[in-house]
N, C-alpha and C positions, 0 to 999 in steps of 0.2 A: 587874208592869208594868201600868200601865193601858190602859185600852183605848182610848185616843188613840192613844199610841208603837206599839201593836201594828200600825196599817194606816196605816201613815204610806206606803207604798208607793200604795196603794190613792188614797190621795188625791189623790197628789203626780199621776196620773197619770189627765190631766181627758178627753181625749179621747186612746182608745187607737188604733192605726195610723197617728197623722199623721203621726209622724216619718217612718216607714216611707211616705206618700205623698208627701213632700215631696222626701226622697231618690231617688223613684222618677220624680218630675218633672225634678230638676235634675239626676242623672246617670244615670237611664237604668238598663239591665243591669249598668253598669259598679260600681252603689254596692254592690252585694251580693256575698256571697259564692254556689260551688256549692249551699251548702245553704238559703239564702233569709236569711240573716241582714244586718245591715248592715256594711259593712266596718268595721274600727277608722281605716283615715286618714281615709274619709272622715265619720264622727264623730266625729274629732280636727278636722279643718278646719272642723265644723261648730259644734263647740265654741267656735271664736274670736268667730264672729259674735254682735252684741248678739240681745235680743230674746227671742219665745217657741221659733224653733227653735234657737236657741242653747241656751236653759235644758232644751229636750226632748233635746238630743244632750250635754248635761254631764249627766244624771240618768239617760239612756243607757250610758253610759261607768260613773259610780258604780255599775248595777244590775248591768252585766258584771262587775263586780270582786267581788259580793256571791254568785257562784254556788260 
């Protein structure tokens, strides 16, 4: 594997926290789970929107499924 494909994660992800700030703006206590994560509906609803937090809460979603 070259070492492009290897930190394709690394890249993809330009300023870390935002999402997690952004979620914490627009819902509050309510976005997260007990353990501090972010809920899955509300980064399914966040997914629909265009834009930069649209494309942080689809690459969201892809990185949960990668664990």
């Amino acid at each position: 594997m070259t070492k492009r494909k290897e930190k394709w994660i690394q890249r993809a992800i330009k300023n870390p926290g935002a999402l997690t700030r952004t979620v914490k703006r627009r819902f509050g206590k309510k976005g997260f789970t007990k353990s501090g994560t972010i809920k899955t509906e509300v980064l399914r609803k966040l997914a629909k929107e265009k834009g930069t937090t649209g494309r942080r809460a689809r690459l969201a979603l892809t990185l949960r499924r990668l664990r």
